[in-house]
Biopython code that builds the backbone (N, CA, C, O; Angstrom):
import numpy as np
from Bio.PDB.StructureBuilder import StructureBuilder

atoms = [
    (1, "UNK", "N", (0.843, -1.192, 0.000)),
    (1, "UNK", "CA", (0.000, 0.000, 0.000)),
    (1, "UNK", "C", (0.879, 1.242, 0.000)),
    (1, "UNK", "O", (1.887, 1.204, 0.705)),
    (2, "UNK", "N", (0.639, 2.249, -0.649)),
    (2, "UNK", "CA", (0.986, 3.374, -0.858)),
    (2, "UNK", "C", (0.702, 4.540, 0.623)),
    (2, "UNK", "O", (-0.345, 4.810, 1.211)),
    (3, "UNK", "N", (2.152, 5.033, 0.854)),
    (3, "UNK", "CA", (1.488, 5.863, 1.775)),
    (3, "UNK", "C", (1.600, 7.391, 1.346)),
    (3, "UNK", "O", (2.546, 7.660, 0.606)),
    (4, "UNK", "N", (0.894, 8.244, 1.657)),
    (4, "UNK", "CA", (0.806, 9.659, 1.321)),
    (4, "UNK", "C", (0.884, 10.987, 2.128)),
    (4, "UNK", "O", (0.433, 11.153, 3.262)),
    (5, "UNK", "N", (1.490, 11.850, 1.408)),
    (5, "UNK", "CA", (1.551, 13.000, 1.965)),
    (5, "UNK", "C", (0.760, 13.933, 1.560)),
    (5, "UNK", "O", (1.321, 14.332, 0.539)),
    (6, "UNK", "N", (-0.533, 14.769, 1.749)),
    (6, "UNK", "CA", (-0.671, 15.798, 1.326)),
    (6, "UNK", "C", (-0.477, 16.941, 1.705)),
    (6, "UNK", "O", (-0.602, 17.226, 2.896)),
    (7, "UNK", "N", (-0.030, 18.108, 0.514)),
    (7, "UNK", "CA", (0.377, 18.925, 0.805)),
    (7, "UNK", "C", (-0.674, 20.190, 1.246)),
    (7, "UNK", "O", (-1.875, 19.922, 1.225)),
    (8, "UNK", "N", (-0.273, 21.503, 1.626)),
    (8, "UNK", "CA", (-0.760, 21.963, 2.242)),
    (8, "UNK", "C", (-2.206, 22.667, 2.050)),
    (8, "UNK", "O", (-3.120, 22.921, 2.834)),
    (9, "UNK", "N", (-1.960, 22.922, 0.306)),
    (9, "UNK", "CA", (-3.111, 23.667, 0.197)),
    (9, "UNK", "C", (-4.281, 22.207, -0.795)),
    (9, "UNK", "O", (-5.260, 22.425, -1.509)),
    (10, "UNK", "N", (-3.809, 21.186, -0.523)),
    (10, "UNK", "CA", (-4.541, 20.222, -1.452)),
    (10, "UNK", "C", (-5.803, 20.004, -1.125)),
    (10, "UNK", "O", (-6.268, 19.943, 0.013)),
    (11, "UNK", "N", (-6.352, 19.886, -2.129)),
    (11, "UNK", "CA", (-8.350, 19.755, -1.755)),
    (11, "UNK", "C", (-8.590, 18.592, -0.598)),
    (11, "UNK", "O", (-8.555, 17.371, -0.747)),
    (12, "UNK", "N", (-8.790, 19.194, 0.338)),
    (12, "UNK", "CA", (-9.880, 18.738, 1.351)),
    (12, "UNK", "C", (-10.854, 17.537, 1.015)),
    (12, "UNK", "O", (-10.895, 16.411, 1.511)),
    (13, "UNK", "N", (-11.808, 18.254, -0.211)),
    (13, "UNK", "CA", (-12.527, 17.414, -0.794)),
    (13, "UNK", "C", (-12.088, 15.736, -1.095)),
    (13, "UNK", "O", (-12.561, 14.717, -0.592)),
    (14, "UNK", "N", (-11.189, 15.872, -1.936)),
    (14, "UNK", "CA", (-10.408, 14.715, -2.350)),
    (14, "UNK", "C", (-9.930, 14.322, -1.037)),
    (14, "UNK", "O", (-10.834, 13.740, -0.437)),
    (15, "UNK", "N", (-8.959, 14.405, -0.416)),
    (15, "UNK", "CA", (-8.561, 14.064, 0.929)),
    (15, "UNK", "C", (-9.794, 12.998, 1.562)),
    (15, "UNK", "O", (-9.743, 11.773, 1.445)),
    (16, "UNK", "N", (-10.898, 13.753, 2.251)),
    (16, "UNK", "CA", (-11.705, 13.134, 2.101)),
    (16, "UNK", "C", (-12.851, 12.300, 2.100)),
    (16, "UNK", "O", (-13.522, 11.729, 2.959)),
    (17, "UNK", "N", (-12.870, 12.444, 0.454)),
    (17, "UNK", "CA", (-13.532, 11.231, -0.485)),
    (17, "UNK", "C", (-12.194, 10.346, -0.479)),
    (17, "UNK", "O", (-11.802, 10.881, -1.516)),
    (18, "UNK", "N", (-11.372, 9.625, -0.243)),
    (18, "UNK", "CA", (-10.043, 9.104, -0.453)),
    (18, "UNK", "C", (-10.180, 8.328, 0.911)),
    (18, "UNK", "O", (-9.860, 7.156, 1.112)),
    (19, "UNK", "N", (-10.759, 9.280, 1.865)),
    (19, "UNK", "CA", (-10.629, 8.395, 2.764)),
    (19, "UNK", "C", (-12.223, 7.853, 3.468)),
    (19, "UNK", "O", (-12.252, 7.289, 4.562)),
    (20, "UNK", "N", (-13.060, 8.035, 2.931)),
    (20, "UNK", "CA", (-14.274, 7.793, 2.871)),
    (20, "UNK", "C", (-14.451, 6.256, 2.181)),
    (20, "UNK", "O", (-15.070, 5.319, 2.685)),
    (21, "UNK", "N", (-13.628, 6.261, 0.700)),
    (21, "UNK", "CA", (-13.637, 5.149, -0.263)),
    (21, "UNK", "C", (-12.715, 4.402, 0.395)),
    (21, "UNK", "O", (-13.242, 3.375, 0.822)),
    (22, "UNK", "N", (-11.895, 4.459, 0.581)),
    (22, "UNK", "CA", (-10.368, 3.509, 1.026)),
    (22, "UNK", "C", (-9.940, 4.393, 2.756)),
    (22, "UNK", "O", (-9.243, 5.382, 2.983)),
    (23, "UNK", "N", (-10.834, 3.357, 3.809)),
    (23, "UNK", "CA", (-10.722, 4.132, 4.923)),
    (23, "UNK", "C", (-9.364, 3.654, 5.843)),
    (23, "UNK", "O", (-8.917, 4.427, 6.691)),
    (24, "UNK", "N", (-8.895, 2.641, 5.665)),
    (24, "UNK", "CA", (-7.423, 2.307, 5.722)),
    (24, "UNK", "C", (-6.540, 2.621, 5.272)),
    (24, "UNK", "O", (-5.528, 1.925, 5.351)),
    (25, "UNK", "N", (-6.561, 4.014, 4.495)),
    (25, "UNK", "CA", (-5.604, 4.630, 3.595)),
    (25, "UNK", "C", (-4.526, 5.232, 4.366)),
    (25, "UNK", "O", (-4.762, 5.915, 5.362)),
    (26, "UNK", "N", (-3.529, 5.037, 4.003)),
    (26, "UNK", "CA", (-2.231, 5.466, 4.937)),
    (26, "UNK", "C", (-2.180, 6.993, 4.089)),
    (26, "UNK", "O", (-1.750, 7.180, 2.951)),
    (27, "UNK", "N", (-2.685, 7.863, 4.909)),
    (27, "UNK", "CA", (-2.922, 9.529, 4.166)),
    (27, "UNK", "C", (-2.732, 10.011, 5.055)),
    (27, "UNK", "O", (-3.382, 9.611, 6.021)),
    (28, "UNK", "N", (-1.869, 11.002, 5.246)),
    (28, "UNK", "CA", (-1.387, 12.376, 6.379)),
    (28, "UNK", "C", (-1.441, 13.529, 5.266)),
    (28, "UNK", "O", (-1.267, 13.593, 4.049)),
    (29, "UNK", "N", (-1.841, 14.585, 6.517)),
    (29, "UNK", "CA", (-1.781, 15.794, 6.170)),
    (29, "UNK", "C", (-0.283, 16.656, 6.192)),
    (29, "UNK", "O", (0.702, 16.041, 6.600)),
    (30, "UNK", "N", (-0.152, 17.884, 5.810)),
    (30, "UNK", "CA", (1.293, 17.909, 6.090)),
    (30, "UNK", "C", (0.371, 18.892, 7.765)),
    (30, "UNK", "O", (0.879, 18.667, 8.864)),
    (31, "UNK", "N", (-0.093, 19.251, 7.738)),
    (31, "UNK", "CA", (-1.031, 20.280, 9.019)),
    (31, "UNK", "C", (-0.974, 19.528, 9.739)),
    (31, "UNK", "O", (-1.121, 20.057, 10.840)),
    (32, "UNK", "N", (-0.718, 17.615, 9.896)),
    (32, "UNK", "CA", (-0.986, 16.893, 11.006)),
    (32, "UNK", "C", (0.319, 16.561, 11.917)),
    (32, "UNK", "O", (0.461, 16.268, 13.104)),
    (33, "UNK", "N", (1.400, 16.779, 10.589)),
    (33, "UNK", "CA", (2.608, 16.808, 11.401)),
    (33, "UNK", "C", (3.888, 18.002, 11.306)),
    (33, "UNK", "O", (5.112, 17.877, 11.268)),
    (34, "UNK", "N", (3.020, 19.155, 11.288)),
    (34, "UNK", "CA", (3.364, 20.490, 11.813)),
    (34, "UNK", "C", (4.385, 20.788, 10.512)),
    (34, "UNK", "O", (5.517, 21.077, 10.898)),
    (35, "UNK", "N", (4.285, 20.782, 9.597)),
    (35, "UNK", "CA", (4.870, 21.384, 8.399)),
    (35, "UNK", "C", (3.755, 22.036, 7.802)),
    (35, "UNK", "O", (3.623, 21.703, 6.624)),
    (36, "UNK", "N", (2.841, 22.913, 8.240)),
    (36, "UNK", "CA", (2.375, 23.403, 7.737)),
    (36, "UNK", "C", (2.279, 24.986, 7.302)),
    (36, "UNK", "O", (1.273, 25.599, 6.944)),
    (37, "UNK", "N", (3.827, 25.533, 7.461)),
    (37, "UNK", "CA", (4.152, 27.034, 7.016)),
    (37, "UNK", "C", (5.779, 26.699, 6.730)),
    (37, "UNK", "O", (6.680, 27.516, 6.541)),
    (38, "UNK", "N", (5.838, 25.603, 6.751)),
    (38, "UNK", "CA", (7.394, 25.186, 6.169)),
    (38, "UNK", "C", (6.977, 25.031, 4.597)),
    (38, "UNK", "O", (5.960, 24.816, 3.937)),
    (39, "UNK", "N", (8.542, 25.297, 4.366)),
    (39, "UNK", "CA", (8.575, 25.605, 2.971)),
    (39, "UNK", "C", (8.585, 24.143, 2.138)),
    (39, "UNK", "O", (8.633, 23.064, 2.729)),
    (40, "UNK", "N", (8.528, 24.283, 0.568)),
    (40, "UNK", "CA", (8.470, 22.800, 0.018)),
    (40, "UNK", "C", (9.269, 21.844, 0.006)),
    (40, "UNK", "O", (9.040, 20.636, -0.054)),
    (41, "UNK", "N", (10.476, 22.550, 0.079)),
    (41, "UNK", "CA", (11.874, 21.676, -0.115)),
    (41, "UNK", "C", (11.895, 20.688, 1.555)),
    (41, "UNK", "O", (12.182, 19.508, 1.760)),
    (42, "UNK", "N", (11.575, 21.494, 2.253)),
    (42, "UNK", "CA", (11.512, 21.232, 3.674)),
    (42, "UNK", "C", (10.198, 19.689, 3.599)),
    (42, "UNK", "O", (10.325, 18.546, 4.039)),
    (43, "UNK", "N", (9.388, 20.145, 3.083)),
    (43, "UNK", "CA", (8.176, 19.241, 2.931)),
    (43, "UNK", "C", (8.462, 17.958, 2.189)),
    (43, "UNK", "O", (7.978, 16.857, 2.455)),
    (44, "UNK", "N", (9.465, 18.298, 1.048)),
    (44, "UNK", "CA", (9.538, 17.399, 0.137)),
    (44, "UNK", "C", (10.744, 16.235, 1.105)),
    (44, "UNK", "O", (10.534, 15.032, 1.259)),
    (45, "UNK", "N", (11.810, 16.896, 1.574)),
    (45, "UNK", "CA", (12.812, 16.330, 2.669)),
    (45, "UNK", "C", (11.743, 14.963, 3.619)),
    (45, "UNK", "O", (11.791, 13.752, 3.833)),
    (46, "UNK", "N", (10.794, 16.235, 3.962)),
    (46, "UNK", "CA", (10.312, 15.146, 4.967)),
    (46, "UNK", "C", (9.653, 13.804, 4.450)),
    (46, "UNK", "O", (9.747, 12.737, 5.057)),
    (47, "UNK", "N", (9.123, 13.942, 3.520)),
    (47, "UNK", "CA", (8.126, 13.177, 2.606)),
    (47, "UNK", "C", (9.426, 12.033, 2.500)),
    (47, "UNK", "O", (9.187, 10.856, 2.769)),
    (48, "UNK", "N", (10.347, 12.320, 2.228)),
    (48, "UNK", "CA", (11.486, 11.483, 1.730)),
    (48, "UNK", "C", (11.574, 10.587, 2.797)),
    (48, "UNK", "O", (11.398, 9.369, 2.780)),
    (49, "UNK", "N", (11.965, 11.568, 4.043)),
    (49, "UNK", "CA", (12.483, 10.901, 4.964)),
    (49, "UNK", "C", (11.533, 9.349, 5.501)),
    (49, "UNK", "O", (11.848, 8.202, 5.817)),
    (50, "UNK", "N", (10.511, 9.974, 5.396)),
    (50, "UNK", "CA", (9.255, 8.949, 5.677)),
    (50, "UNK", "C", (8.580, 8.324, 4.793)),
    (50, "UNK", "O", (7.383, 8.103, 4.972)),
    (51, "UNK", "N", (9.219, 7.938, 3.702)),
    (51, "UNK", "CA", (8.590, 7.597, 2.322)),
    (51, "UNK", "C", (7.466, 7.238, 2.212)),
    (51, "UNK", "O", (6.921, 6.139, 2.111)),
    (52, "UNK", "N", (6.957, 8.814, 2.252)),
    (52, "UNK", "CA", (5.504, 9.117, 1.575)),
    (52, "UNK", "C", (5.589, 9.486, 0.505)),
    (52, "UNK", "O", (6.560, 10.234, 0.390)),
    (53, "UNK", "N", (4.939, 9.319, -0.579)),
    (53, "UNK", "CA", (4.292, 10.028, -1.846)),
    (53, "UNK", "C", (3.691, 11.057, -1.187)),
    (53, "UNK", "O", (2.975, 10.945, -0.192)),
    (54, "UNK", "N", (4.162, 12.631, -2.071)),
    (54, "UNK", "CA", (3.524, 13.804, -1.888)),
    (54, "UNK", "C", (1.985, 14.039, -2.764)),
    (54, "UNK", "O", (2.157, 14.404, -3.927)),
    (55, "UNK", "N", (0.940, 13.918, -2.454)),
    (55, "UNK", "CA", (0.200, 15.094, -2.695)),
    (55, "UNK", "C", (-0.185, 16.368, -3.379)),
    (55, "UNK", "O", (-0.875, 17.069, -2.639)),
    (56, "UNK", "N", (0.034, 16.874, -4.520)),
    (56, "UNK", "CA", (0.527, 18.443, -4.266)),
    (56, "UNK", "C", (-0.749, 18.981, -5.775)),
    (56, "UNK", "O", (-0.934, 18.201, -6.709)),
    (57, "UNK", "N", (-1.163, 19.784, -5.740)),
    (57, "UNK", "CA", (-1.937, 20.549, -6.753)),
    (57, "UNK", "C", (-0.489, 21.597, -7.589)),
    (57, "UNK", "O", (-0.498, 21.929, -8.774)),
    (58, "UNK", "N", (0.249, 21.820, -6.921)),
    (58, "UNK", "CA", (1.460, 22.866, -7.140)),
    (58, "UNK", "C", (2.279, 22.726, -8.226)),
    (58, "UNK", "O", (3.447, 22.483, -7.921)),
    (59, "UNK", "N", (2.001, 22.814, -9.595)),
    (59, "UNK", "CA", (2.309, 22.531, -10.571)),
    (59, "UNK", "C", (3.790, 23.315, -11.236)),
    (59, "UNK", "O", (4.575, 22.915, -12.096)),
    (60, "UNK", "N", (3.745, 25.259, -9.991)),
    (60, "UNK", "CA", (4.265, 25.780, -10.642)),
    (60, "UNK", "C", (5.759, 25.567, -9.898)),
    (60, "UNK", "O", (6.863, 25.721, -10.420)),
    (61, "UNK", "N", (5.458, 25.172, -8.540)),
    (61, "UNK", "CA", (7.314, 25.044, -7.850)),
    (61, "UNK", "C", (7.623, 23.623, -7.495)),
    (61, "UNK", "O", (8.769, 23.178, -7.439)),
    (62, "UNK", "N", (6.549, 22.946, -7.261)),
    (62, "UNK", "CA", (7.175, 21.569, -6.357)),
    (62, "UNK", "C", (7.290, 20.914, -7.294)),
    (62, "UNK", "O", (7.703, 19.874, -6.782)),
    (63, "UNK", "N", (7.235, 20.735, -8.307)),
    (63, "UNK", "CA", (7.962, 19.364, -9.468)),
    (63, "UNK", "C", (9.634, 20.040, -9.996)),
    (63, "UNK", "O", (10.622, 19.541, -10.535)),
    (64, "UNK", "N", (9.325, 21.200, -9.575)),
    (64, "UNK", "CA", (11.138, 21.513, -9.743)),
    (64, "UNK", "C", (11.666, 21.165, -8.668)),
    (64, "UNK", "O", (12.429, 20.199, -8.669)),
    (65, "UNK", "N", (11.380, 21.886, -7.464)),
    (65, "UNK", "CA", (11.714, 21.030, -6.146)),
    (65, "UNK", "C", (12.535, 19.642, -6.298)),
    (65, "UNK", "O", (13.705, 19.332, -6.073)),
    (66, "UNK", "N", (11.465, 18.984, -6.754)),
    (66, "UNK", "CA", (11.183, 17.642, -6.660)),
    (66, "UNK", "C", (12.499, 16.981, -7.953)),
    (66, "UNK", "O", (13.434, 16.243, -7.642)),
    (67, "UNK", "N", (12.269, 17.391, -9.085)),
    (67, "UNK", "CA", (13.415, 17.257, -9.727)),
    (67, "UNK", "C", (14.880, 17.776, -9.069)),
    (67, "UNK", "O", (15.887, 17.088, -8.903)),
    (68, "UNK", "N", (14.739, 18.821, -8.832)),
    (68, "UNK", "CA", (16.320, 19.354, -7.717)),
    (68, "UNK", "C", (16.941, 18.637, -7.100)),
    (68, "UNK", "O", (18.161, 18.516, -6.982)),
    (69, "UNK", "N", (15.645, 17.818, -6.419)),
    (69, "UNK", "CA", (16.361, 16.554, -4.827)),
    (69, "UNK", "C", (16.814, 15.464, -6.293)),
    (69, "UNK", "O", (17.952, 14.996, -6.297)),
    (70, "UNK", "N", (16.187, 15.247, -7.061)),
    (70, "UNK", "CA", (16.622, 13.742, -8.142)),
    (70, "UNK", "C", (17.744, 13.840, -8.778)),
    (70, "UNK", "O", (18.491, 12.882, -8.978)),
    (71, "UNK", "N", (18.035, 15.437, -9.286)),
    (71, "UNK", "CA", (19.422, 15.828, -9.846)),
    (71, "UNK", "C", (20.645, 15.931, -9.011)),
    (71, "UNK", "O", (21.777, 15.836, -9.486)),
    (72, "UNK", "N", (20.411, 16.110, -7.863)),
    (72, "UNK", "CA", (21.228, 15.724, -6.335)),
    (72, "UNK", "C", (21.542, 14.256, -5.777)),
    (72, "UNK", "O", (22.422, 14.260, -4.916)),
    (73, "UNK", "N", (21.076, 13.162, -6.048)),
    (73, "UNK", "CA", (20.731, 11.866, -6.338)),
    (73, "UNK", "C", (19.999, 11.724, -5.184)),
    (73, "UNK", "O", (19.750, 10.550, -4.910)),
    (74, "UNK", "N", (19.344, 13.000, -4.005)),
    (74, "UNK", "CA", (18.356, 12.992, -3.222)),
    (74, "UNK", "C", (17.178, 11.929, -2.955)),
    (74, "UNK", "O", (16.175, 12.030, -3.660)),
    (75, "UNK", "N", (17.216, 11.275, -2.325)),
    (75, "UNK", "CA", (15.673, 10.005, -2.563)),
    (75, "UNK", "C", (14.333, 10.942, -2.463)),
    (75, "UNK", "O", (14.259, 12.051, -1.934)),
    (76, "UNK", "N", (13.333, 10.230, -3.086)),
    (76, "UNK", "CA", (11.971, 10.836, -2.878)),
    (76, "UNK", "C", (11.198, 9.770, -3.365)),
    (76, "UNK", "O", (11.573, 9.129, -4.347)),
    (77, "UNK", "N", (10.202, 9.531, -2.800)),
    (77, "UNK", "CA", (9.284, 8.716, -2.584)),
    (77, "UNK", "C", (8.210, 8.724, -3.774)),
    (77, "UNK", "O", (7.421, 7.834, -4.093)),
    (78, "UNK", "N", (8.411, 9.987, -4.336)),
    (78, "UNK", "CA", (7.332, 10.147, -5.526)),
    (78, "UNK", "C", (6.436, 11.724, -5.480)),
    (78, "UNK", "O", (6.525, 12.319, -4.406)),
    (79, "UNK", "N", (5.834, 12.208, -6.274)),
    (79, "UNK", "CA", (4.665, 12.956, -6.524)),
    (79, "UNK", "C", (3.603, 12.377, -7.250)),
    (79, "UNK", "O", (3.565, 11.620, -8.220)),
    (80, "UNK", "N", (2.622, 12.998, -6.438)),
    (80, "UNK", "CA", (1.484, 13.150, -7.832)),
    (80, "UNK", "C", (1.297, 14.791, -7.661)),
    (80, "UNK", "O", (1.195, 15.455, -6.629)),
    (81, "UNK", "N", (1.289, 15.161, -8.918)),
    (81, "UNK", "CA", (0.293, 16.272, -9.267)),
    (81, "UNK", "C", (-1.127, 16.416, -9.689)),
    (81, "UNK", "O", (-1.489, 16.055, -10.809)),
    (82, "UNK", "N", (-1.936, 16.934, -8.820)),
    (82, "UNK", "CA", (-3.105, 16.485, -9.225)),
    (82, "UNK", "C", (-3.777, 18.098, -9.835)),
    (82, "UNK", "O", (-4.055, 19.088, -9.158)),
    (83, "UNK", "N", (-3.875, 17.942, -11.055)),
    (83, "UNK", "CA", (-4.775, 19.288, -11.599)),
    (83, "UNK", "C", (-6.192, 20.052, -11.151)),
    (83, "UNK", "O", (-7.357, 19.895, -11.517)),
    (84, "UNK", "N", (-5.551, 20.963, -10.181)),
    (84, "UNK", "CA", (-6.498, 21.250, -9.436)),
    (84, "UNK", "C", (-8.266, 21.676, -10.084)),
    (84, "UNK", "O", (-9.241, 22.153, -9.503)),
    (85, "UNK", "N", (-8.082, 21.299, -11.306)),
    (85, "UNK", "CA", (-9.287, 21.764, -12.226)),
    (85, "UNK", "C", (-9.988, 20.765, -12.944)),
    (85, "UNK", "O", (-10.597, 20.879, -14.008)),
    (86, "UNK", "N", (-9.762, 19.410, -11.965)),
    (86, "UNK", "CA", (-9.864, 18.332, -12.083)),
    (86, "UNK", "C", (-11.502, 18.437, -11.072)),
    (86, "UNK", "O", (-11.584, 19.163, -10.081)),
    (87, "UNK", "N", (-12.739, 17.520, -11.606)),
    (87, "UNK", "CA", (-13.732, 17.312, -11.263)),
    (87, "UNK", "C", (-13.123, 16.396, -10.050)),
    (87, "UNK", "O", (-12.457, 15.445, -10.461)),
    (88, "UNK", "N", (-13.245, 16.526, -8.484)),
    (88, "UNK", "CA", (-13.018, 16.140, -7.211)),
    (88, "UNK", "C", (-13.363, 14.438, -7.746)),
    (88, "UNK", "O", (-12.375, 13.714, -7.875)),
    (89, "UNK", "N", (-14.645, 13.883, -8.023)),
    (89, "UNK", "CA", (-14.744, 12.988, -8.252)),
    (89, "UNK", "C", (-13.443, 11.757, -9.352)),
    (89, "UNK", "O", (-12.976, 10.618, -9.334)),
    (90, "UNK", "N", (-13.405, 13.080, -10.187)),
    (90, "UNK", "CA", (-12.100, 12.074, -11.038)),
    (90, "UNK", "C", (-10.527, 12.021, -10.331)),
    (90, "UNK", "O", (-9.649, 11.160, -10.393)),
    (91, "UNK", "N", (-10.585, 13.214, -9.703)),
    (91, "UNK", "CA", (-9.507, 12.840, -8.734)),
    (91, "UNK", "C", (-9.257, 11.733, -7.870)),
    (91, "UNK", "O", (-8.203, 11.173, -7.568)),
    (92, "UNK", "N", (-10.503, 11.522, -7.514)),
    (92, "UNK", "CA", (-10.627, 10.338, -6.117)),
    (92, "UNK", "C", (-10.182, 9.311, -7.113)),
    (92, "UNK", "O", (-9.202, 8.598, -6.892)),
    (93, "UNK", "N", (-10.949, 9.222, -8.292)),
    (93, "UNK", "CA", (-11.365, 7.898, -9.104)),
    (93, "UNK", "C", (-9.553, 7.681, -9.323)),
    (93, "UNK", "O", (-8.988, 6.767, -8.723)),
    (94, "UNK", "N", (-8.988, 8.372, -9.989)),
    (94, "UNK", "CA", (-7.485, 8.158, -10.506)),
    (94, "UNK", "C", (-6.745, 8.112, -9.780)),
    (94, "UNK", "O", (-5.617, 7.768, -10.133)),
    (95, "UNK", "N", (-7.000, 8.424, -8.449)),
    (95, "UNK", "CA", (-5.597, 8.292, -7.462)),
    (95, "UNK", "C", (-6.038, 7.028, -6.472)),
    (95, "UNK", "O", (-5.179, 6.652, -5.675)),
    (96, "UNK", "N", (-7.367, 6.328, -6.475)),
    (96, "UNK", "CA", (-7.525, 5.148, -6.062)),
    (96, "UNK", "C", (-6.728, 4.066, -6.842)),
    (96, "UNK", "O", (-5.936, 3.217, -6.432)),
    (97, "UNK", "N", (-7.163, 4.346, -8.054)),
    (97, "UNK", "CA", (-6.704, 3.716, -9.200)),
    (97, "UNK", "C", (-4.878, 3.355, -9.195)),
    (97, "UNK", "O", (-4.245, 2.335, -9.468)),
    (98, "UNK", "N", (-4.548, 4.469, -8.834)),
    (98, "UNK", "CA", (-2.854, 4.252, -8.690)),
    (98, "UNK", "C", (-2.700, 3.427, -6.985)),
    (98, "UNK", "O", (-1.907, 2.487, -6.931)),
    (99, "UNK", "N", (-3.235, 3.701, -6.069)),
    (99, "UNK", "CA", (-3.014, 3.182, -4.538)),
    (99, "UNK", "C", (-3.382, 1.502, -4.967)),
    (99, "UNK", "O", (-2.629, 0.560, -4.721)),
    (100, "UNK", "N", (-4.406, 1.421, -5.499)),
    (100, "UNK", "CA", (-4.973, -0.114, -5.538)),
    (100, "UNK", "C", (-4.237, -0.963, -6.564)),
    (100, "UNK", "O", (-4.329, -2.172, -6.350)),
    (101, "UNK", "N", (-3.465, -0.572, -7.727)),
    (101, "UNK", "CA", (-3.111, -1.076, -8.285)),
    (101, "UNK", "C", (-1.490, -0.778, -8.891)),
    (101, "UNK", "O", (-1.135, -0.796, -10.070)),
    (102, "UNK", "N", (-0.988, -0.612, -8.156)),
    (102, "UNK", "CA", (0.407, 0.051, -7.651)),
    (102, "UNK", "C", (1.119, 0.188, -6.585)),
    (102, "UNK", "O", (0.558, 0.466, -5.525)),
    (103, "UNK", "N", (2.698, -0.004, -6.667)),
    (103, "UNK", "CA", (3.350, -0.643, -5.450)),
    (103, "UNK", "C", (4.159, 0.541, -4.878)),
    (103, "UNK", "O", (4.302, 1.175, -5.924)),
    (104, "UNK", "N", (4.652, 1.115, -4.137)),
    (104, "UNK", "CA", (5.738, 1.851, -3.603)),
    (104, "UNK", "C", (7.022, 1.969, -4.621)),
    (104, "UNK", "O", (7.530, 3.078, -4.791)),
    (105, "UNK", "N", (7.396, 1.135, -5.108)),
    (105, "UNK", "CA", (8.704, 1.547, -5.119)),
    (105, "UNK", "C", (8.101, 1.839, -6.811)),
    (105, "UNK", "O", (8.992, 2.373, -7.471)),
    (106, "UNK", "N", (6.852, 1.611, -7.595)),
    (106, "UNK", "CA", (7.294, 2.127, -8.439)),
    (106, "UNK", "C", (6.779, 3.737, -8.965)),
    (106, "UNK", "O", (6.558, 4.210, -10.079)),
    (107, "UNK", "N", (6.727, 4.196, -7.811)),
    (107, "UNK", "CA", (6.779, 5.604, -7.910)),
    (107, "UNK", "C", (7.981, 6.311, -7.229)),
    (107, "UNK", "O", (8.006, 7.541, -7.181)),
    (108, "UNK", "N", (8.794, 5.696, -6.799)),
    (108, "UNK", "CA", (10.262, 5.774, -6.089)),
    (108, "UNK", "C", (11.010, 7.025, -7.150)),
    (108, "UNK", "O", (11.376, 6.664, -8.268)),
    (109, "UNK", "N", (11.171, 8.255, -6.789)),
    (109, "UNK", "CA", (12.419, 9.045, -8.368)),
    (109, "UNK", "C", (11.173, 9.800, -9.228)),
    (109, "UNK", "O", (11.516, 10.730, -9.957)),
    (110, "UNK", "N", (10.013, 9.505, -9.183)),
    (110, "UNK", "CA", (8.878, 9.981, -10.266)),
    (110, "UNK", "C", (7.757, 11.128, -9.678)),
    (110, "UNK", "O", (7.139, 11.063, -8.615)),
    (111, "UNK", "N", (7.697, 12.173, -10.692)),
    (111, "UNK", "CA", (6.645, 12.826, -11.130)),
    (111, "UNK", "C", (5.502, 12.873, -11.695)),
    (111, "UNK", "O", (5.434, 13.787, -12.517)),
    (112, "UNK", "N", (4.345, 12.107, -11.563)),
    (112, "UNK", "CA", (3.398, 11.873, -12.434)),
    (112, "UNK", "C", (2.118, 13.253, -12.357)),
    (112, "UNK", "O", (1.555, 13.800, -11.409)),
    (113, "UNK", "N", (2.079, 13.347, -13.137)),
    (113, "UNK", "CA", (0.787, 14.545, -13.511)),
    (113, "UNK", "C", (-0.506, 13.689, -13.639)),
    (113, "UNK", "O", (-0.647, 12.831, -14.510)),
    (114, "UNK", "N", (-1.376, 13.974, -12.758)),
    (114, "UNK", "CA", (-2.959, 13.459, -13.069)),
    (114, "UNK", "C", (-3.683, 14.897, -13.573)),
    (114, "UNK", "O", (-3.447, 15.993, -13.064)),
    (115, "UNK", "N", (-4.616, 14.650, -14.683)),
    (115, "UNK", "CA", (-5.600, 13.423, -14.834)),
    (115, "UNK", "C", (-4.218, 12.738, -15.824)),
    (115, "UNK", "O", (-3.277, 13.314, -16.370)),
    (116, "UNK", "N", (-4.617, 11.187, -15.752)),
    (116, "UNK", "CA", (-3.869, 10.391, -16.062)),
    (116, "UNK", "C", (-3.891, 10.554, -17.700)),
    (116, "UNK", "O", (-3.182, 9.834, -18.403)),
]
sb = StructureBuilder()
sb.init_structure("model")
sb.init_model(0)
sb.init_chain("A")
sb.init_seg("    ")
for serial, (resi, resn, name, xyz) in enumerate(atoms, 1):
    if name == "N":
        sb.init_residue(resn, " ", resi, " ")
    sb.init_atom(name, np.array(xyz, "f"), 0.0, 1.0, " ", f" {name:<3s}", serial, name[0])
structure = sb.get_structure()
C-alpha cells in the first residue's frame, strides 16, 4: 500500500472522499505533522524521509523542487500532481486507481501529472 503525503493547500474534498472510499488509507496531512508554514523543499525532505508520496496541486514550484532533490541523487518517494481543475470525483477515481493497483517503489524518483 501506498502511503501519502498531502500537501498543504490540497483539496480537502479529495482528501476526504479518499478516505471515505479507502478508509485504511495510509494519508497524512502535512497540518498533522506540523509542516504546515514550512517551505516545500523542507516538505519534500520530509516526505522522503518517511517515504511518503507527496500530494501536491502545485504545478508551478514543487515538481522543480522535486526534480532538484533527483538531480542531487536525493531520494523521494514520488509525486502526484493532481490538476487542481480536475472534477473532485475524477480525482478520487485516478488516485484510487494508482493506490490499488500500484506498489511503492514504483513511484520511487517519479513525477506523475494526473488526470492520467
Amino acid at each position: 500500500m501506498l502511503s501519502l503525503l498531502s500537501d498543504e493547500n490540497f483539496n480537502g474534498d479529495v482528501v476526504r472522499g479518499l478516505l471515505l472510499r479507502s478508509p485504511s488509507l495510509d494519508l497524512i496531512r502535512v497540518q498533522d505533522v506540523g509542516l504546515r508554514q514550512v517551505d516545500d523543499v523542507e516538505i519534500l525532505a520530509w516526505a522522503a524521509m518517511n517515504d511518503r508520496i507527496l500530494l501536491t496541486h502545485d504545478r508551478a514550484t514543487m515538481p522543480d523542487f522535486a526534480y532538484a532533490r533527483l538531480t542531487k541523487a536525493e531520494p523521494m518517494a514520488g509525486m502526484f500532481v493532481v490538476n487542481d481543475r480536475m472534477p473532485i470525483r475524477q480525482a478520487i477515481d485516478e488516485l484510487l486507481l494508482l493506490l490499488d493497483y500500484s506498489e511503492p517503489a514504483e513511484w520511487k524518483g517519479t513525477v506523475l501529472y494526473l488526470p492520467l
